[in-house]
N, C-alpha and C positions, 0 to 999 in steps of 0.2 A: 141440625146443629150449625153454629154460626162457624167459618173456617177464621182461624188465626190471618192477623195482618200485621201491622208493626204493631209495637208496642204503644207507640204514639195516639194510637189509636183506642185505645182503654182509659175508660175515667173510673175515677174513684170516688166514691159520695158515702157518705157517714149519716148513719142514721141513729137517735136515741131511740130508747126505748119506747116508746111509744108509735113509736113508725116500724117497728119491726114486725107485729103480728100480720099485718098484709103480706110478707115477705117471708114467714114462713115455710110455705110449699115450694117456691122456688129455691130458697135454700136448702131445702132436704133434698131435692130434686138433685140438685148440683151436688151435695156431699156425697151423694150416691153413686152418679156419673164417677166423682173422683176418688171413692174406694169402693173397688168393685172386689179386689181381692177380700175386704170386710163385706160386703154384702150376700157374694156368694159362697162365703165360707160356713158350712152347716156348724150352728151353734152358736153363730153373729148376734141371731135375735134376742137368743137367751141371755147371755153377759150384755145385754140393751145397747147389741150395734145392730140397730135397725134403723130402716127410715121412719117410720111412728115412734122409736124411741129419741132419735135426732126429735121432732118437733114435740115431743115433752119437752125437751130437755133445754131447748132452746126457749118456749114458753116459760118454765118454771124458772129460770135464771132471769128473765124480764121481769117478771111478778117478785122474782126475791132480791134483784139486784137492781134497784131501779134508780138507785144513787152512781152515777157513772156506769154504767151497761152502754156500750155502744157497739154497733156493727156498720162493718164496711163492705162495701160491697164494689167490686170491677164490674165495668159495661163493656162491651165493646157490640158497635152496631146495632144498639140500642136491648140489646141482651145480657144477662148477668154471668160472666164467664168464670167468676170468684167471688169469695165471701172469706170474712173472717169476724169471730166476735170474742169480748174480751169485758172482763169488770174487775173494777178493785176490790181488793179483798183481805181479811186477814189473816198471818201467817196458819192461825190454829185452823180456818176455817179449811181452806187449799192444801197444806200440806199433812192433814190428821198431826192425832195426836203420837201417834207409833213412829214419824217422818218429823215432826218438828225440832227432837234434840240434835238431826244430821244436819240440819241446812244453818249454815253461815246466820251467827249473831245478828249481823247487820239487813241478811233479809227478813228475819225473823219481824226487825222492827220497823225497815224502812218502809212507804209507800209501795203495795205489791198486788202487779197484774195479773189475773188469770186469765189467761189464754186458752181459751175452750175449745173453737173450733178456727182451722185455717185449710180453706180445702179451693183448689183452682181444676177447673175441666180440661181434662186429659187436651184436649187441641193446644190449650193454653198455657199447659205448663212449660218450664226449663223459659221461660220469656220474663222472669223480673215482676211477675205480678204478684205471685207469694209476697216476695218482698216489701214492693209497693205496698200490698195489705199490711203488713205489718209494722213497717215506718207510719200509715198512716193511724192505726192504734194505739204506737206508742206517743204518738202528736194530742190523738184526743184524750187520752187516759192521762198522760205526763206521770208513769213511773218511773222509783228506783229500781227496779226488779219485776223481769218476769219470768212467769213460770208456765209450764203448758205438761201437757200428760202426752204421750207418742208410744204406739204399739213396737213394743223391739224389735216385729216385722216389718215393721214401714220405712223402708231402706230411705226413697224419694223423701220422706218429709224427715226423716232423722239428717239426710246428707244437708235439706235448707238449714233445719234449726240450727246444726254446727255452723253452718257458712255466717249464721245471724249472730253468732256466741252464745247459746245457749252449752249447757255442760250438763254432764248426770247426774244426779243426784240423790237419786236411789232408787227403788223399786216402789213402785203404790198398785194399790188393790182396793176400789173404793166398797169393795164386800166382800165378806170373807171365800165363796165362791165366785166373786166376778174376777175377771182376766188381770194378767198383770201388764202393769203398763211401765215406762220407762218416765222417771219425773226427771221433765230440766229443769233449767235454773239460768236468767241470767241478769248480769247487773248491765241496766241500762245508760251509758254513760249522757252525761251531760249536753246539752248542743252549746 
């Protein structure tokens, strides 16, 4: 594993969808490095936190999102130390139907990101690259609104998303048996 250096030192490069299927395995690779408590928690694989369920999941969003799908991904020292990916989407699609009449009129209707995956390796974290990922998403996407799912154990990425403005929004379950997860919400202001 590559050790941290400054910040200055990590690039960020933006890939469409079409460039993403090469970069599958080192994506899952890293989402796994940076939830380990999801990984080895028995019963991860079943509610589809796995790393085979990571590269469905990631595939089947390229194949079904292929209007605006873009991922980002951090280098440093010629190695990928963060990823994050993200597509537009509509409200009915993102938030179900059970979660649509809670969230704000105005995301309902405006331009709205889905935020799938934002994950940075453990050496790398608390250093501003989450971040960077996500400024550079909202650059190529250009929403009013994003929105992302977060386990309400995941203390470290609940503490970014607030520091980002993201807010709760309610409770989701993308299956009647799968896990619950915590939905934000946020409006992205203007530059």
């Amino acid at each position: 594993m590559t050790t941290p250096s400054t910040r200055t030192d990590v690039v960020i490069r933006t890939y469409g969808p079409g460039q993403v299927p090469p970069l599958v395995d080192t994506v899952a690779d890293l989402w796994a490095d940076a939830h380990p408590e999801i990984v080895d928690t028995p019963g991860a694989a079943s509610d589809g936190l796995s790393v085979p369920a990571l590269r469905r999941q990631v595939l089947s969003h390229v194949s079904n999102h292929q209007e605006g799908f873009t991922l980002v991904a951090a280098y440093a020292h010629g190695s990928m130390v963060g990823f994050g990916y993200a597509f537009p989407c509509s409200a009915d699609y993102w938030f179900g139907s059970d979660l649509v009449p809670q969230v704000p009129e105005r995301a309902r209707t405006g331009r709205l990101m889905g935020l799938c995956e934002l994950a940075v390796a453990p050496p790398w974290q608390g250093q501003g690259i989450g971040t960077r990922l996500h400024a550079a998403l909202l650059t190529a996407i250009a929403p009013e609104w994003s929105s992302l799912l977060v386990r309400p154990d995941n203390s470290a990425g609940r503490a970014l998303y607030d520091r980002l403005g993201y807010r709760y929004a309610g409770p989701y379950r993308n299956g009647p048996d799968g896990p619950v997860f915590d939905l934000l919400l946020m409006q992205v202001e203007a530059a």
